[in-house]
N, C-alpha and C positions, 0 to 999 in steps of 0.2 A: 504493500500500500504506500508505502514511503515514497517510494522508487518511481509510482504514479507521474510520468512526465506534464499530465495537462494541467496541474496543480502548480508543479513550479515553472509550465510557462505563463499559468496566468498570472500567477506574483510576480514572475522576471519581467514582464509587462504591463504590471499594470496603472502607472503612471501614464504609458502611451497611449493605452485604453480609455483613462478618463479624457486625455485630451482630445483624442479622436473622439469620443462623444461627445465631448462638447462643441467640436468642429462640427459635429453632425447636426446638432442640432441649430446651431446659430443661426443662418440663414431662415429654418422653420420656425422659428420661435418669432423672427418678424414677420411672416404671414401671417401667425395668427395673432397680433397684435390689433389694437380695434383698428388702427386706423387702414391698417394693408388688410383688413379683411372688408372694409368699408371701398377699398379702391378696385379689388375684387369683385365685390357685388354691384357697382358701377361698371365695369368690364362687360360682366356678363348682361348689366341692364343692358348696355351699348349695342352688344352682342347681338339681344333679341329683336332690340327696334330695329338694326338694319335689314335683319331674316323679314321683318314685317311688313318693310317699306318695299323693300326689292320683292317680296312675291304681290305687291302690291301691282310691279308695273315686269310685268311676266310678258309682255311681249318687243321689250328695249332691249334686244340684244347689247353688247360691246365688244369692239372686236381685241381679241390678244396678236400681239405680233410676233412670229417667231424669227427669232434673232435679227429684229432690224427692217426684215426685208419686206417690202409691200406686196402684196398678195399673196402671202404664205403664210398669212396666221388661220385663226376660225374663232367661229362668233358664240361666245357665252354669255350669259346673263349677269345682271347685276349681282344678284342674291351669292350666284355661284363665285364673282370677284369677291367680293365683300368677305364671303366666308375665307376663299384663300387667304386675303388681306388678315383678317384676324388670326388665322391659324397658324399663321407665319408669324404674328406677334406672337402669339401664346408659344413658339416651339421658341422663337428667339427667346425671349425670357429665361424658357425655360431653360435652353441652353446656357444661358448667361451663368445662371446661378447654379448648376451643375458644374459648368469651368472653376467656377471661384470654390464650390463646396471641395471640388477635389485636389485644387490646388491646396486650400487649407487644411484638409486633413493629410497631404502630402507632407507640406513644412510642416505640421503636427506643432510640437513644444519648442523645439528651433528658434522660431520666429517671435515668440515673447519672450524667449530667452534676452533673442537678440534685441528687442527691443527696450525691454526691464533694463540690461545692462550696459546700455552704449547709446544712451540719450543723454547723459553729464553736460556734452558739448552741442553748442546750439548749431555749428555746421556737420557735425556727425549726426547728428536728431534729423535734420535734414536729409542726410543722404541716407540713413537708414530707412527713415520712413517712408521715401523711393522706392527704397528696392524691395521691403517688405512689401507694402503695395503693389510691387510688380510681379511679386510672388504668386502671390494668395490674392491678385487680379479681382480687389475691392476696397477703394480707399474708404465707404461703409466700414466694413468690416475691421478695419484696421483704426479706425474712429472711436469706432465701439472699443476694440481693444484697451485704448489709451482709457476712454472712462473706466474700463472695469480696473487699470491699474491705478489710476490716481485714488477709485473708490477703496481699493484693496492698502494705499500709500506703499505702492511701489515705486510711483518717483510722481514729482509735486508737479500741479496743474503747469505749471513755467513750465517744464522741462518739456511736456506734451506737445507745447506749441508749434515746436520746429519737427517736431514728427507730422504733423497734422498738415504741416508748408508740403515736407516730401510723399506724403499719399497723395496729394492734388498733384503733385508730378511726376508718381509711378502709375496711378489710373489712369495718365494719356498714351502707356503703352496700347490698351485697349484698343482704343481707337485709331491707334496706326494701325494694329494687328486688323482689324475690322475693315481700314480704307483699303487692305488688301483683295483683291477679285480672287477668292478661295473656295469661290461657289461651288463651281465643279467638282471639285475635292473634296466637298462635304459628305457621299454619302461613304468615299474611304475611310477617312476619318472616323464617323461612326463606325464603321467595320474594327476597325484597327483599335479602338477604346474600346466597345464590347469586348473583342476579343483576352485584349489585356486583363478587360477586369473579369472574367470569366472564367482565364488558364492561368493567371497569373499567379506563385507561391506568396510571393512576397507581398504584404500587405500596401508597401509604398508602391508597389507597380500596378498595384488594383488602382489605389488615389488616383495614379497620374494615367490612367486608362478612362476613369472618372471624369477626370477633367479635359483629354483627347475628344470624347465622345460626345461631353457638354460643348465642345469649340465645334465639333461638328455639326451637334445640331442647330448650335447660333447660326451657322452659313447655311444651314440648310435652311431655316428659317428667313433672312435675308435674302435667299432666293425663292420661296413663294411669295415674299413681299413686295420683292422687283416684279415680280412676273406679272400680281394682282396692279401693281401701280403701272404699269404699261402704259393703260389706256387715259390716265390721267393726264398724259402731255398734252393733248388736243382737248382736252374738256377745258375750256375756260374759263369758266368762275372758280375752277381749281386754279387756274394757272394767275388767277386773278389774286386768290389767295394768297398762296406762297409769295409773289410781291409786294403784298401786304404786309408780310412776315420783316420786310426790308426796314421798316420801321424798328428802330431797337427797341423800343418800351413793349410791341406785340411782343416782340419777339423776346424779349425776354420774360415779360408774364405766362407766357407757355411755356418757352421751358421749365420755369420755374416750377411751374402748377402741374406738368405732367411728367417730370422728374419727382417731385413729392408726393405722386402719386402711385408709382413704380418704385420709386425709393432705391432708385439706382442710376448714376450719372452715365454713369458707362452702357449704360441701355439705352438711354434717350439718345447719347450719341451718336452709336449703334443706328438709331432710328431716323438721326439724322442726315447718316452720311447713305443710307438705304435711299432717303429722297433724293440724295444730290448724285448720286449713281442713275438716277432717271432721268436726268436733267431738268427738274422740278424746282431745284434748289441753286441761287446761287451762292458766291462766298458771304456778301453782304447781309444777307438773309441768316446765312448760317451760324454766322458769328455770336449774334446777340442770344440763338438759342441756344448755343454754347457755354454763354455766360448765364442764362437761367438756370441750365442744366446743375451748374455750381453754386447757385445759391439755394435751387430746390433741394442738394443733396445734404443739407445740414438738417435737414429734417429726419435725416435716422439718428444723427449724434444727439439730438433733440429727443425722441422718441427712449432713447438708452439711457439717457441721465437720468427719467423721470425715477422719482424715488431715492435716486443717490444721495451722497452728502454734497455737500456745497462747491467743494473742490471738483469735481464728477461736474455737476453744472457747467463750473467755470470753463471748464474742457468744451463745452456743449458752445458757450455764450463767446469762447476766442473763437473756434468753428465760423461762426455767424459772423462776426465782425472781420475775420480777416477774408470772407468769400465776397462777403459785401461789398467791401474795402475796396476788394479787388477787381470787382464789376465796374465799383462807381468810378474808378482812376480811370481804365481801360474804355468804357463806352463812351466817350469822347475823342476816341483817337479811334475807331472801327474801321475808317478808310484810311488810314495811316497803317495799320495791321495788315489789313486785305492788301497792300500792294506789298506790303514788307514779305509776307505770305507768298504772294504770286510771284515775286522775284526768286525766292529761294525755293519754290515747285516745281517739279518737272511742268513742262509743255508737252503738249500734245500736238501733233502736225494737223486733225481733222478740224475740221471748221462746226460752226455753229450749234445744232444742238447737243451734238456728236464730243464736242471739240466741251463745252458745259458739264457733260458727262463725266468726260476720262478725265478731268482736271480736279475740279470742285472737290471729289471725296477725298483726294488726299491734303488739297488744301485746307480743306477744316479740319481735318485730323490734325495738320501743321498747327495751324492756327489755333487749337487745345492744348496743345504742346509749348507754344512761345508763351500763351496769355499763364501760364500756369508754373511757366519756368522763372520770366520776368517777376511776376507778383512774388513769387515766394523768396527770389533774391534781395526784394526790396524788401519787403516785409521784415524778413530775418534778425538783421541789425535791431528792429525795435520790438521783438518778443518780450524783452522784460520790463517797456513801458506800457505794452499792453496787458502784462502780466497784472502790473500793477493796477489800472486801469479797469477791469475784469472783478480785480479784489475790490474796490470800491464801489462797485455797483452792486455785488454779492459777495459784504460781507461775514464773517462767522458770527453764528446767531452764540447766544449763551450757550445752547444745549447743544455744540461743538466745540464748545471752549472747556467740557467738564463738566460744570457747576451744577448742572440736571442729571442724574442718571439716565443715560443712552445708548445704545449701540451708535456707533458710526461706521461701522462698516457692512451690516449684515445687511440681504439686502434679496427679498424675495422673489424679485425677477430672476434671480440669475440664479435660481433653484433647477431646474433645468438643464444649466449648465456647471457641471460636478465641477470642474476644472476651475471655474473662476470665486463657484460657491465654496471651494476649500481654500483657496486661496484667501478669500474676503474673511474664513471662518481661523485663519492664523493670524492675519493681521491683526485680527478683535481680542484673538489669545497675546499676541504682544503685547497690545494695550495694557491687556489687566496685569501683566505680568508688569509692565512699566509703573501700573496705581500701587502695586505691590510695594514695589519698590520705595516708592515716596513714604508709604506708609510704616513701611519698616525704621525708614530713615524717621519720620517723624516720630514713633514711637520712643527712640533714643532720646529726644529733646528732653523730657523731664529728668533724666539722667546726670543731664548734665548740667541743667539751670534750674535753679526752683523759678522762675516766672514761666509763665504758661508762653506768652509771646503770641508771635500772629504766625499763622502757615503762608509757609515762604512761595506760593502759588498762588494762594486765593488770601490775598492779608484780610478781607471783610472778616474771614474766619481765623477763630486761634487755632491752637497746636490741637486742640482736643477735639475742636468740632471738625477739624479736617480730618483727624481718624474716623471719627465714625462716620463720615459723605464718605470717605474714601471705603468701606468697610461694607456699609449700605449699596455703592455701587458695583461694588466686586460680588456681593449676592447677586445683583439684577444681572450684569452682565454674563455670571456664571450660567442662570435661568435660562437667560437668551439664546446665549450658545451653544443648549444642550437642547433645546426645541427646534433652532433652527437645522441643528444635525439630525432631527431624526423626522424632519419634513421629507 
């Protein structure tokens, strides 16, 4: 029985097991949040009214073109566009957040390692938070991370902020990966990720089959969505629209609004560079929805702090002011971009709508990449007046300072996730071990003075009454973290 090998592989792994479940779960645990379930049930309202409109007018064909060529496509109906159009969003999606799930359970514990321990320097914070970002292909994701460690005080809101510059500019790998034309290749891809994670021994080669298979069904997604948007070139009150879009203020209140609704930048991008591969889109147009796309995405850092401690916030409220920040500098120069953009993109030889087509997707992809590389250069230098800044708006209430009995770190959402709930359930054990400490020390004072004196943390109180707050809190906090352990 001893000798039982599945026993000591599950304890020889089982640190990589909680993390992998908690990789597993993150991503799920925002769906069912009210507000992604509320964006959801809009989706699907969306869904049904167009099934209702389109069998509405059952005899308006449209015609699809196949590759280009006039007289070689066939005539389908609306209902039947409309359903590809959506089904091609719902696979991209879902693609999306299959790449990123398998990415992050690929880096596994790695990745907060590396971020816990090599964020001290605000230009390493920077490049780390890049390339984790580039990893685990969700600066979300990596968002959220940083609240769970400042909630856990694995390193203080400041140090966050130069992480939170380099996730805004390792999610614009995405988006070049995306302005790639990989359609074709899509349904290899899926072959080739099923297959990994179905023969694969090695659990990390499952992950990154995971995540092959999620990138392929993004493209394959992107190509029912070119195919459905075909016939949009020549309809124009569409065509009318997307010039409309040219306006920055449109165009940025959509992105914003339906990035915060998707609750992923890298998808709306995704969605944008799909239009601009139709030639629907041009740079002008593209740009401001670009910069929505960054101000809608602080709404999952948003969605994660609820309930944290103050610092966890703060994390949330630099997110908002430096995406802001960085909208409001930039949309005053958007034609100063766009050529800066066009000089350094490739050219295409074909003309007109053709010549729109092969250009624009990588231009905006450029174009995600400069606005996000500039901002966070500027930005940088002034992390710790914004730090400070941030602390002024949301300051510590009393019952973070001590003086209440509290938990500060426990913290019921992240119940679901084993990995950051043990995390958050050590730090709380430091804590008390830390009240410990003082109490011990204070206990020695009447030792050594006959005056009672004041407690050299809270002078309102003396040497006596801070034993027992101190004495009182260590029962509650004991209470706490023997409930929240067996939630």
């Amino acid at each position: 029985m001893l000798k039982n090998p599945k026993p000591i592989k599950l304890k020889a792994e089982k640190n990589k097991k909680i993390v992998d479940f908690d990789f597993q779960f993150s991503l799920f645990s925002f769906k069912l949040s009210k507000f992604s379930a509320f964006s959801f049930k809009l989706l699907a309202f969306c869904f049904l009214a167009f099934i209702f409109v389109s069998a509405s007018y059952p005899d308006k064909p449209i015609t699809i073109i196949d590759s280009g060529k006039p007289g070689s496509g066939f005539d389908i109906g609306w209902g039947f566009a409309i359903m590809n159009l959506l089904g091609g969003l719902a696979l991209f999606l879902y693609g999306m957040g299959k790449m990123s799930e398998g990415m992050k359970k690929a880096a596994g514990e790695r990745m907060r390692n590396i971020l816990a321990a090599l964020t001290r320097n605000r230009v390493v914070a920077l490049t780390v938070g890049a390339f984790v970002t580039m990893v685990i292909q969700s600066s979300s994701a990596t968002t959220v991370m940083l609240v769970s460690f400042v909630q856990a005080e694995l390193m203080s809101y400041a140090q966050a902020l130069g992480v939170i510059m380099g996730a805004n500019i390792g999610t614009t790998i995405t988006a070049q990966l995306i302005a790639f034309k990989l359609t074709d290749y899509a349904l290899g891809m899926i072959t080739i990720g099923f297959i990994m994670m179905m023969f694969a021994k090695r659990e990390t080669f499952k992950y990154f089959g995971e995540a092959l298979m999620g990138f392929g069904i993004l493209f394959f997604g992107m190509k029912l969505m070119s195919d459905a948007m075909q016939p949009l070139r020549t309809y124009q009150p569409f065509i009318d629209l997307m010039k409309g879009l040219e306006n920055p203020v449109y165009g940025l209140l959509i992105g914003a609004l339906f990035t915060g609704l998707i609750q992923s930048s890298s998808a709306f991008t995704g969605i944008v560079i799909v239009l601009a591969q139709q030639g629907l889109l041009t740079l002008e147009a593209g740009i401001p929805l670009i910069f929505g796309a960054n101000v809608g995405t602080c709404i999952t850092a948003g969605l994660a702090s609820i309930g944290t401690i103050r610092g966890a916030k703060r994390v949330a409220i630099a997110h908002v002011f430096f995406n802001i920040g960085g909208v409001l500098i930039f949309i005053w120069f958007i034609p100063h971009l766009a050529d800066l953009v066009r000089w350094l993109s490739p050219v295409s030889e074909s003309t007109g709508a053709v010549k729109l087509a092969m250009e624009t997707p990588r231009q905006i992809a450029n174009a995600h990449t400069i606005f996000n590389i500039t901002v966070g250069l500027v930005f940088l230098p002034f992390t710790t007046i914004l730090a400070h800044y941030v602390y002024k708006i949301l300051p510590d209430k009393e019952i973070e300072k001590g003086v209440i009995p509290a938990t500060w770190h426990l913290d019921d959402s992240q119940i679901s996730h084993p990995a950051i709930a043990i995390g958050l359930v050590q730090s709380e054990i430091s804590r008390m071990a830390k009240i410990v400490a003082r109490m011990l020390s204070a206990i020695l004072h009447p030792f050594i003075s006959n005056e009672y004196g004041k407690d050299e943390i809270y002078p309102k109180l003396t040497v006596l009454e801070g034993i027992d707050m101190r004495e009182r809190k260590i029962d509650y906090l004991d209470e706490k973290t023997v409930e929240y352990l067996v939630k």
